[in-house]
C-alpha positions as CSV (number, residue, x, y, z in Angstrom):
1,X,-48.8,60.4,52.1
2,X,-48.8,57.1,54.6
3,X,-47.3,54.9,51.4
4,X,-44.9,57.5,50.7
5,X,-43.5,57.7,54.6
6,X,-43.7,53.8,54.5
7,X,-41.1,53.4,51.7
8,X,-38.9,56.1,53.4
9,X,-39.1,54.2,56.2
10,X,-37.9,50.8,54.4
11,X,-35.3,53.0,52.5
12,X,-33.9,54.6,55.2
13,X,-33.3,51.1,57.5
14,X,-32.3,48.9,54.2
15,X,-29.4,51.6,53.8
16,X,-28.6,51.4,57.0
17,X,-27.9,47.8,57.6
18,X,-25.7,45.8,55.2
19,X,-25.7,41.4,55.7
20,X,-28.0,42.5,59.0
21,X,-25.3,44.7,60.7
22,X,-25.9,48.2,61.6
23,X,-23.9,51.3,60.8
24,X,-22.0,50.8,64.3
25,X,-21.1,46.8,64.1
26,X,-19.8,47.9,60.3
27,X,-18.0,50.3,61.5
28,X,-17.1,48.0,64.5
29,X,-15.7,45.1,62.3
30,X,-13.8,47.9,59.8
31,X,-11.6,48.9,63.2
32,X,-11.3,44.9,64.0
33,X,-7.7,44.4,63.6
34,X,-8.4,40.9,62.5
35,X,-9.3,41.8,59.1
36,X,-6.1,43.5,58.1
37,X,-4.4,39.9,59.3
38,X,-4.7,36.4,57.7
39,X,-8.7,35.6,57.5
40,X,-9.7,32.7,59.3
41,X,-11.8,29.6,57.6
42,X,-14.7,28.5,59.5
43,X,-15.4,24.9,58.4
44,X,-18.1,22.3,59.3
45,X,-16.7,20.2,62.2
46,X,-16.9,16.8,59.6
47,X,-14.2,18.4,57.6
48,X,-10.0,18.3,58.3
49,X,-8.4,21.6,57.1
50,X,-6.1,19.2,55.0
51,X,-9.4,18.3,52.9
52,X,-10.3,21.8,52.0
53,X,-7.0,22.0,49.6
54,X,-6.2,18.1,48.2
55,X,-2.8,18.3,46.8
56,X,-3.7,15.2,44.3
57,X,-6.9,15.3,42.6
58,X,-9.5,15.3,45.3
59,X,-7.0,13.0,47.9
60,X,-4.4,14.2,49.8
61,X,-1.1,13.1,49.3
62,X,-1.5,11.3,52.8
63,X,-4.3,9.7,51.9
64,X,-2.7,8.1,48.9
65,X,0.3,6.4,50.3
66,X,-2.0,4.9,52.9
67,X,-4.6,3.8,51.2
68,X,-3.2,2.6,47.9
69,X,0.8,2.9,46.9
70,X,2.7,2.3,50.3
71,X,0.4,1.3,53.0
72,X,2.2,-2.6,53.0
73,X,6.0,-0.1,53.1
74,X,5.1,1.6,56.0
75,X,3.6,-1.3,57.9
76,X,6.5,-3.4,57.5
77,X,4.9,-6.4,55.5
78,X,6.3,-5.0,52.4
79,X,9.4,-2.8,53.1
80,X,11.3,-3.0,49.6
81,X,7.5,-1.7,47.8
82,X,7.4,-4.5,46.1
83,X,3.7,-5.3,45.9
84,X,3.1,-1.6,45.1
85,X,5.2,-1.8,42.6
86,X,3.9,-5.0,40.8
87,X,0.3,-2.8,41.1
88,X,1.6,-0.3,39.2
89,X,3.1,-2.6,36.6
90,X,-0.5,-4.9,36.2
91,X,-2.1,-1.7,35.7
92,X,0.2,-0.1,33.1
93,X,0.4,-3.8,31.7
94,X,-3.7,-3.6,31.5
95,X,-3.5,0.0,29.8
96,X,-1.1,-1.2,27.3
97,X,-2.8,-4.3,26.2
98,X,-6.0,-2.3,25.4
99,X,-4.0,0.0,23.7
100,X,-2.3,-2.6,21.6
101,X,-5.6,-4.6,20.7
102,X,-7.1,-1.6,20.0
103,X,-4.5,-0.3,17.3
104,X,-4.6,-4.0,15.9
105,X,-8.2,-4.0,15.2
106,X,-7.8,-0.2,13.5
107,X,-5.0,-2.0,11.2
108,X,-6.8,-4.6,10.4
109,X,-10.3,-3.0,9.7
110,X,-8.1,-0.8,7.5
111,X,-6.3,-3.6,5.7
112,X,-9.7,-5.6,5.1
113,X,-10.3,-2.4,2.7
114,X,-7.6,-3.2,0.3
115,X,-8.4,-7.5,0.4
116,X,-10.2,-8.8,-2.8
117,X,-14.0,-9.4,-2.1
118,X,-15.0,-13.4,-2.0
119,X,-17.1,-12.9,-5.5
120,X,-13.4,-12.1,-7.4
121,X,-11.6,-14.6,-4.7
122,X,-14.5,-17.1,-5.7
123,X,-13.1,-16.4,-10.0
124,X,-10.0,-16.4,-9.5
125,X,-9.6,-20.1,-9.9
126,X,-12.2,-21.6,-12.1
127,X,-12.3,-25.4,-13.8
128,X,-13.7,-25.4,-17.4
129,X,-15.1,-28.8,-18.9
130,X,-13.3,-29.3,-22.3
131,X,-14.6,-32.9,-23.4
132,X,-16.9,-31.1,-25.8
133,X,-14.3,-29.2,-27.4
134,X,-13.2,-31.5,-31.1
135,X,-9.7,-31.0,-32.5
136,X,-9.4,-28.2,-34.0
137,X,-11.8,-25.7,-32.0
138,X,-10.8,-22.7,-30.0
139,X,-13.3,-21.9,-27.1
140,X,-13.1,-18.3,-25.3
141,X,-14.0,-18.1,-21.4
142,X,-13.7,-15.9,-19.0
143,X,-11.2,-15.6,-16.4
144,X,-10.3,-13.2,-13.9
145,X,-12.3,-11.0,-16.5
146,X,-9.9,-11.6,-19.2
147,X,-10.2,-13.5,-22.2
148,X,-8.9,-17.1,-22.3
149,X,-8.6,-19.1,-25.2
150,X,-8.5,-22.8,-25.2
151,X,-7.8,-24.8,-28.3
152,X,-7.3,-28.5,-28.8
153,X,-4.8,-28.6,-31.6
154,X,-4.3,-31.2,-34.2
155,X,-1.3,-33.6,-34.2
156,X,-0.5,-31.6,-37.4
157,X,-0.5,-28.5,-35.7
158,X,1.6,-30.0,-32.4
159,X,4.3,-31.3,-35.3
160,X,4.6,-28.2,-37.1
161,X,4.9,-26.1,-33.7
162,X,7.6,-28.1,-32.3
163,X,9.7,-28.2,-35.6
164,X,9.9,-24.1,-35.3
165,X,13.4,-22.4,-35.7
166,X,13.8,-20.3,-32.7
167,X,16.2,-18.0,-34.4
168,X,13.3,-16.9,-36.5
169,X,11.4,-15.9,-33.4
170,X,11.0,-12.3,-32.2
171,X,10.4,-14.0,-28.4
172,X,12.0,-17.5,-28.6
173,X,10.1,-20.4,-26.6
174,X,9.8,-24.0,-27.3
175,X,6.6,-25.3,-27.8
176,X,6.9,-27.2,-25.4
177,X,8.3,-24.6,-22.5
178,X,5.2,-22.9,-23.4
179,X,2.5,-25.9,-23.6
180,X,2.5,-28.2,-20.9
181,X,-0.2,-30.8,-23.0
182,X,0.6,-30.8,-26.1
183,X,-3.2,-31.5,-26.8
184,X,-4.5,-28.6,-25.1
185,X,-3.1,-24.3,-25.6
186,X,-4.1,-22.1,-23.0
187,X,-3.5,-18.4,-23.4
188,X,-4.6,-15.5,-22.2
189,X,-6.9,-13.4,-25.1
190,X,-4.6,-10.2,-24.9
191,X,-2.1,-9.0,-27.4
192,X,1.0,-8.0,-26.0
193,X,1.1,-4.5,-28.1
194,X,-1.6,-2.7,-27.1
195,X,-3.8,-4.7,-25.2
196,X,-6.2,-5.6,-27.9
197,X,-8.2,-9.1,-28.7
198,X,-7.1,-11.1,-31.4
199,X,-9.1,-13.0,-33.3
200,X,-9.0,-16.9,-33.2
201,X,-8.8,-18.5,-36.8
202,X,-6.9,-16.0,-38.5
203,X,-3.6,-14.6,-39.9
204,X,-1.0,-16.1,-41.7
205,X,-1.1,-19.4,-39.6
206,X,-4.6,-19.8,-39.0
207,X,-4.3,-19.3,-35.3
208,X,-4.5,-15.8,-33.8
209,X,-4.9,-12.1,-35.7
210,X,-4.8,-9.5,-33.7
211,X,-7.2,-6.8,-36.0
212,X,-5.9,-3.6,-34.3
213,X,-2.3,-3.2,-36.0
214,X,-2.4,-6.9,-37.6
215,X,0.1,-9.2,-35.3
216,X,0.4,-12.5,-36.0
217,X,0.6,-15.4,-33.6
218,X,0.9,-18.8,-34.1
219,X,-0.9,-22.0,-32.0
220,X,2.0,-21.9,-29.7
221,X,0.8,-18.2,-29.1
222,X,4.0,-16.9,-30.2
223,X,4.4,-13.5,-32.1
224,X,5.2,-14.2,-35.8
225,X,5.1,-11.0,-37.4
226,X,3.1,-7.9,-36.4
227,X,4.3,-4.7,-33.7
228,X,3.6,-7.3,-30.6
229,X,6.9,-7.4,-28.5
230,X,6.0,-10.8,-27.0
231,X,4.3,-14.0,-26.9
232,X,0.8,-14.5,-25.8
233,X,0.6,-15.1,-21.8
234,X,0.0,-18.7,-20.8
235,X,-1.8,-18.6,-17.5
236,X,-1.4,-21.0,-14.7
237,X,-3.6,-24.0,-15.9
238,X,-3.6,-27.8,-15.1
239,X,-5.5,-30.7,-16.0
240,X,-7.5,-32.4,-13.2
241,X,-8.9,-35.3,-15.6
242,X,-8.9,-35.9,-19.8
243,X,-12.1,-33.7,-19.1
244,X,-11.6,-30.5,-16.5
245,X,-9.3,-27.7,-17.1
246,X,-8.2,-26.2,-14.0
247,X,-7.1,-22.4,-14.1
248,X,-6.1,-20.5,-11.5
249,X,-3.2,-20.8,-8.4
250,X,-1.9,-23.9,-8.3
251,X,-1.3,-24.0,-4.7
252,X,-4.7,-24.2,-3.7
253,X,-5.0,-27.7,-5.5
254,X,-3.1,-28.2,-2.8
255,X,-0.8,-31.1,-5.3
């Protein structure tokens, strides 16, 4: 029974205060005529009512023209703005810059992508020692993984090249437009028709057979008879000495 008037006793004085008033201040603020007006703010006494609403970010607009953009206008030392507005221009001047080097790494990251690696830049020009090679003797290599063939041709074959009718060629080229030392033919190992590998030694002229659909080329590397539209491609070559072949750009000989 003692427990059970206690809690009526708690219950009965919680309900009859509310924030710690009683039922008559309540009922003594309700009738205040203050509450049906515009509530007042009670602030801490370190704090400017200006400061409880910042109308730019967490400054007031008051604070920002005398603290950063036109403190120098309205002191007189600056009254055009002038230094405030170079500020603003070195800062969108900084803003810009970042941007810019920014979107120029981004390109070129991109770019470096689509750049041959320095293994195929490394292949791409080559120099081949021919002093081994005799007369007569076509040697295959390598280049920019195509097939090259390099032959030293006989004085008979250089006479017999150069005394060609080009009327009788499909694609007419001197011998000499297409070998630069008469000595030495350079061409690429690819037949014009469909891409396939001749075979050095062969065909009609003892020179070049391509097996696939039988065109003929001769030791200038020109077609002869056969499907083949065109001659034999003659890569950028050059001799560096009676021994080196070079093959590859010629610019980066730097002659």
């Amino acid at each position: 029974m003692a427990l059970r008037r206690s809690l009526v006793r708690s219950f009965s004085t919680a309900s009859s205060q509310v924030a710690g008033l009683n039922v008559a201040q309540l009922r003594e603020q309700l009738a205040s005529p203050v509450l049906n007006g515009k509530p007042t703010i009670k602030m801490p006494p370190y704090l400017k009512p200006s400061q409880l609403r910042p109308t730019r970010g967490c400054f007031t607009d008051e604070f920002v023209l005398k603290n950063y953009v036109w403190s120098a206008v309205k002191d007189g030392s600056d009254p055009k703005g002038d230094k405030a507005r170079l500020y603003v221009y070195m800062v969108k001047a900084q803003n810009w810059g970042t941007l810019l080097a920014m979107s120029r790494a981004t390109v070129l990251f991109i770019l470096s992508h689509f750049r041959p690696t320095k293994s195929s830049q490394a292949l791409a020009n080559i120099e081949v020692d021919i002093g081994d090679i005799p007369e007569g003797k076509t040697v295959t290599i390598i280049w920019r993984g195509k097939p090259v063939f390099v032959r030293h041709r006989t004085k008979e074959e250089i006479k017999a090249e150069a005394s060609v009718n080009l009327a009788e060629l499909r694609d007419p080229q001197t011998d000499a437009e297409r070998i630069p030392y008469p000595e030495w033919a350079v061409f690429v190992g690819v037949c014009t028709h469909l891409g396939c590998v001749p075979v050095a030694g062969e065909g009609k002229y003892g020179a070049y057979l391509c097996p696939c659909h039988c065109a003929v080329f001769d030791h200038s590397g020109r077609i002869r008879s056969g499907p083949a539209p065109l001659n034999l491609e003659v890569p950028p070559h050059k001799l560096l000495d009676e021994n080196t072949l070079y093959l590859g750009d010629l610019r980066a000989l730097g002659k």
